[in-house]
Structures are given as C-alpha cells and as structure tokens.
N, C-alpha and C positions, 0 to 999 in steps of 0.2 A: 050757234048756241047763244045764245040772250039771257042777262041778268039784269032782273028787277032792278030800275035804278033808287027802289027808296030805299035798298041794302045799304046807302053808304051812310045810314044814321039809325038803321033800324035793327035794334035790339038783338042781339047771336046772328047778326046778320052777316059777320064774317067768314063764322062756321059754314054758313050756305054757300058762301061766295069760293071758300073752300073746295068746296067738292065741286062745285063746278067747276073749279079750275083743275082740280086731278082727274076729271073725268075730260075735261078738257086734252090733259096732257095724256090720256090713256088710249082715246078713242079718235082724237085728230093730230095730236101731234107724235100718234103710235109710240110715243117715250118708251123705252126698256124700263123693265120692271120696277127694277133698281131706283132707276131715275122717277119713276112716279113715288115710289114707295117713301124716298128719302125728301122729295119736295112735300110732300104731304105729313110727312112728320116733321119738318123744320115751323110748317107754317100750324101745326097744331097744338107745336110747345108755345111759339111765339100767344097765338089766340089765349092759353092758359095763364100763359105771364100779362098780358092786356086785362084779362078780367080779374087774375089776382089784384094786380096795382090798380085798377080803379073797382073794383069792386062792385063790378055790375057785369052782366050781359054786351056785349060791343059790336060794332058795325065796323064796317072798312074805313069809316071817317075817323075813329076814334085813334086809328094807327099813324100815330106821326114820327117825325124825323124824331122827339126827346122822347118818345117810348122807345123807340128801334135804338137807339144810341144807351139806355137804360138797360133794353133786354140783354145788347151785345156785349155790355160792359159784365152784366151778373152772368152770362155763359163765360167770359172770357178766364172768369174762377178754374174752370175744370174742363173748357178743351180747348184744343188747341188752333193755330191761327188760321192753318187748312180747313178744319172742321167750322169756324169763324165765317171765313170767306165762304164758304159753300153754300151755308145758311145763309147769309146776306143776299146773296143767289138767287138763293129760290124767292125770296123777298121780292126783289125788283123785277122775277120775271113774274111774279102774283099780280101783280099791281101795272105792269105793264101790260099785260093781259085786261085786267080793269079797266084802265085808259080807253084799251081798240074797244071795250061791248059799250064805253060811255058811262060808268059806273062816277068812275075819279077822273078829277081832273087832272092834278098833279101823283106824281110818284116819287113817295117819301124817302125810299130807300137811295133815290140817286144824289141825294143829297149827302151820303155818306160814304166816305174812302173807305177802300177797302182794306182788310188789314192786310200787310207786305207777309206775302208768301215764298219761303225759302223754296225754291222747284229743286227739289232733289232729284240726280242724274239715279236713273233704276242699275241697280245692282245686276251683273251678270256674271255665268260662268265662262271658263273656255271652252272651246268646239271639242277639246280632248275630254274635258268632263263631262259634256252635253253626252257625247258617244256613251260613255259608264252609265250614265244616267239613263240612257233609250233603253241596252241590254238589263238593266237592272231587272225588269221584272222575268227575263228569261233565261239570266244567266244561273247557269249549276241546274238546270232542271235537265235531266234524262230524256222524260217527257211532256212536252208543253200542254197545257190545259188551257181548257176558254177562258178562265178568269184570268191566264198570265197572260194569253195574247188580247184581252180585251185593256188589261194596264197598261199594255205597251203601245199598243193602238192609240189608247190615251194622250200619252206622253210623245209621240209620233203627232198628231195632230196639233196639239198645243205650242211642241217646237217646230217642229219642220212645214207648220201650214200659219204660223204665229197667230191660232186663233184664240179668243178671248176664254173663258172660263164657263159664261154663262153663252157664247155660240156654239162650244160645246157640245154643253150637255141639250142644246135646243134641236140637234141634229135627227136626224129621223134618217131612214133606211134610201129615202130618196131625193135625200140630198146628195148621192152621192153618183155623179157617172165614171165607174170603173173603167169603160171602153176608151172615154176621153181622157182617163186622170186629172177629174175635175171635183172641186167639192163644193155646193152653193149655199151660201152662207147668208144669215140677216142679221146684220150688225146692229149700233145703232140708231134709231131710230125708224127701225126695222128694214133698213137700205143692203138692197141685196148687192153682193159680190161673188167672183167666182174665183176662188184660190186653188192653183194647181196645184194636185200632188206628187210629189219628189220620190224620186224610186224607190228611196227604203222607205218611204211614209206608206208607199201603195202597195208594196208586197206586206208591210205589217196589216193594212188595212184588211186587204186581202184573205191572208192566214186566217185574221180575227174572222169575217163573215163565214167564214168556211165553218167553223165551231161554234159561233154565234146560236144557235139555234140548240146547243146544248144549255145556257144560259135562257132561253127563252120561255122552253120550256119546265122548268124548275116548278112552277107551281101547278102543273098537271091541267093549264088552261087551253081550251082547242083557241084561243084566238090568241093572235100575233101581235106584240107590241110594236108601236111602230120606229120607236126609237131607235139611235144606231148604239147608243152604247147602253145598257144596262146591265142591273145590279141580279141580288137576290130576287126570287119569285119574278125575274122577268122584267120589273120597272124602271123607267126609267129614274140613268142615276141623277143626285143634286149636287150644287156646286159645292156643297161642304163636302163633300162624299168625295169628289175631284180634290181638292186643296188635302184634306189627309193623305188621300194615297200621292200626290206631287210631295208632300212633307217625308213621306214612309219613305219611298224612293229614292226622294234625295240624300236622305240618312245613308240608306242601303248602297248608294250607286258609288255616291261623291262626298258624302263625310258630312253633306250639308243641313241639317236639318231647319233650315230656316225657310228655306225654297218654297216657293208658291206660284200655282199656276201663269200669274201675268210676268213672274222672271223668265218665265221659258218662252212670252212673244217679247221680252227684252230681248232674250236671247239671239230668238230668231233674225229681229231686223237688226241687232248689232254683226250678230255674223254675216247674213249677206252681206253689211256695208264693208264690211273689211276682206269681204271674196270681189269687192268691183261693183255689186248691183247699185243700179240708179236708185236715189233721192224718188223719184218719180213712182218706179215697180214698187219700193217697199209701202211706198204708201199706199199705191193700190191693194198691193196685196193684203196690208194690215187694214185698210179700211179706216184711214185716219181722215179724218174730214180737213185737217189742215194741215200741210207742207211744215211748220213751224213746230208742231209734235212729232211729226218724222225726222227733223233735223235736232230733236235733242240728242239721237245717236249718233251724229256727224263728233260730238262733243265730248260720248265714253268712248268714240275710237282715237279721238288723240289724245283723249289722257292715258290710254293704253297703249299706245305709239310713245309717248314721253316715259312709262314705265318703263316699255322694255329699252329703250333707247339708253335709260339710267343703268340698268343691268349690264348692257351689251356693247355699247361704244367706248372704246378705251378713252375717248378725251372726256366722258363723264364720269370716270371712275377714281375715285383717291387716288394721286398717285399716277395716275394719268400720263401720256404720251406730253411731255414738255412741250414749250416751243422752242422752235429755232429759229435761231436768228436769220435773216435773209440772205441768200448769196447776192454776192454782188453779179 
C-alpha cells in the first residue's frame, strides 16, 4: 500500500493518511478489532486537536514534537498515564509506518518519553473460589437447562482454557476438536494456537453442545448459527454480554462483584504456576507474545507465598517462637 507523498504538507492530508494506516493495520497487519479501533480513535482525536490549534486543514508535516507535547499535556487533564502512554502508541507507530511508504522523514513522537506507567500485578481469586465460581451457574438447579450449561461453558473456557474475552466469543462450532480435547484459537494478531481442554472444561463443553441446539433454535430459523456460544434468537453472543454474566457470577458464586473476564485468564496462569507448570506452557497456552508478560505471575505467586507465610509460620507471627541462645 502506497501513500501519495505530497500528503505531508497537503491540506486534511493526515485524515487520509489516517485511514490508510487503519486499513493498514486491518488488512495487513490483521490487528484485533480492539487494537485498530483504539489506534484509529487516538489518531482522530489528535488530527481534531491539530486543526483546532492551528485552525486550518493539516498534513502529516504539520504534526510535530510541540503539538504532540501540547496535545498530551491537555489530555493529561482527564486520563490517565496508561490511557497517556497508549495514545503516544499509536502515534509513533502512525508515523513509523509514514517513514517505511516514504511519506516522513523523521518521527516526531520518539522524540517524547513516555509517561512512567505503574504495571499493576492483576488481581486473582483462589483455586477454592474459582471452584464456586465454575458451579455457580449450575448450582441449586434440579434441572439444568441450555442457558445454565452454556454460562458454565463460559466460565470453564475463560478459566480453565485462560482464554481472552474477545477469543471467546470469536469461537465458532469448529473450533473445537472434542475427540482430541483441543480447542483452536486466534489470538492476537490473528496468530493461531491450540489450547487443550481440561476434563471438567470438556465434560461442561460437552453437556453444553448436547442442548446447544435448544438455544439455537430460538428464533424458529432453518439455518444454523455458527458460533459456539450463543445468546437469544440464536446469535452470537458480545463481549459485554460475557463481562455481565462473569460480573452476575461472581456476585452469585464468590461475593465478588467486581470480577471480569481477563481476572479469570489471571486466574488461570497464576494457578497453574503455583500447581508446578512451566514459564514456557503458560505462555504457550495463554498466547503471550512475550516471556516478560507471562512472568508477571512468577510475582502474584510470591506475594502470595509471603501472605501465607505471614499467616502460617510461627517466627512471623506477634509473639513468635523466641530465639535461643546457642548450645555450646
């Protein structure tokens, strides 16, 4: 894909430059939705703040390091350093993209530090609560219906396969090979993996397709959705639609009502690492593009190794086992 290089002085010329770069990021560099959606509104606010402050039309030249430093400064009013840093983000990878078609020469944004990002450790439950939390939608029923073994199914895959939110719900009927207990996933940047499934993952999976088709049916259509989880009338469900029933649950299961889908693949690769599993499988299995985001759990397991140890070993407790003096 090739851009007109007299864009970089030529009137709403960034607006263009714009879309080719999300189309850019849509159709070659296959971005999740998410990720185009969010780089294409970072760089649309920015274009609106360019032509506010100088009051004209603007080209990709017009964008310099004392606009970028002006924009940041008047977002830095009302969000926050995370949301800061992200938008800087997409900034330099716009313009670094500009560079390889030949548009710019330099790229203005790397001229600016970044703002310092507190990385907060993700919040988990215990393996005892995960448990309440799986039976939640099945527990007290006489009789289970497709809607409770499709929440459970849910909740089974999100924890016990630590898939994302939006791999989800992108799931379809044949992704899944039951014979091998395998389930094939596209992650990020559309990069496929194969996550196995766990034996109470695959008998819930299991139960759910068995009634699945009572779900499917729902709006009286001869044709078959292809999705593997859906809603009402058969369609497939959204991720907000996921994130309430994970909220409902967690109320329901473990008292927690703050709970949301990505705590339950917290969950997941903090519990394997404290059952023995390699640094290496969870990142396979989670689909982390780097060792260094799989080993932020290396870091909630011994601050939970320090918790209980506070709890449990008499020489950290008030009061405490004295010492003694040496024998000779």
């Amino acid at each position: 894909m090739q851009i007109r290089r007299p864009t970089l002085s030529e009137p709403d010329g960034f607006e263009a430059s714009r879309r080719h770069f999300v189309c850019h990021l849509r159709d070659e560099k296959r971005a999740s939705d998410h990720t185009v959606q969010a780089y294409g509104r970072d760089l649309e606010q920015l274009g609106n703040f360019a032509r506010s402050r100088l009051g004209r039309g603007i080209g990709v030249g017009d964008v310099s390091k004392l606009l970028l430093r002006a924009w940041l400064g008047d977002l830095s009013k009302t969000v926050t350093t995370t949301t800061l840093a992200r938008k800087l983000s997409s900034v330099r990878a716009f313009f670094r993209f500009l560079q390889r078609q030949g548009v710019v020469g330099d790229n203005p944004a790397t001229l600016l530090a970044s703002p310092k990002v507190r990385r907060r450790l993700p919040r988990v439950i215990s393996a005892e609560a995960a448990d309440n939390l799986m039976a939640a939608p099945v527990s007290g029923q006489r009789q289970l219906t497709a809607k409770s073994l499709r929440d459970a199914a849910i909740l089974e895959l999100l924890y016990g396969c630590g898939l994302r939110v939006g791999e989800l719900v992108s799931l379809d009927l044949d992704s899944l090979s039951m014979e091998q207990r395998q389930v094939r996933v596209f992650g990020k940047g559309r990069k496929e993996r194969i996550v196995p499934l766990g034996a109470q993952a695959y008998r819930t999976v299991r139960a759910y397709l068995e009634r699945r088709p009572e779900l499917d049916s729902l709006d009286g259509s001869a044709k078959s959705s292809p999705a593997l989880m859906i809603g009402r009338r058969g369609r497939r469900i959204s991720e907000r639609w996921v994130q309430k029933l994970v909220k409902r649950y967690g109320l329901q299961g473990v008292g927690r009502s703050d709970l949301h889908p990505h705590a339950l693949r917290h969950c997941c690769a903090t519990h394997m690492l404290e059952g023995g599993a390699d640094l290496r499988v969870i990142q396979e299995m989670l689909g982390h593009g780097s060792l260094s985001t799989t080993q932020r759990y290396t870091q909630v397991s011994l601050d939970r190794l320090v918790t209980v140890y506070d709890s449990a070993h008499p020489m950290a407790r008030p009061g405490g086992l004295a010492p003694t003096a040496p024998t000779r």
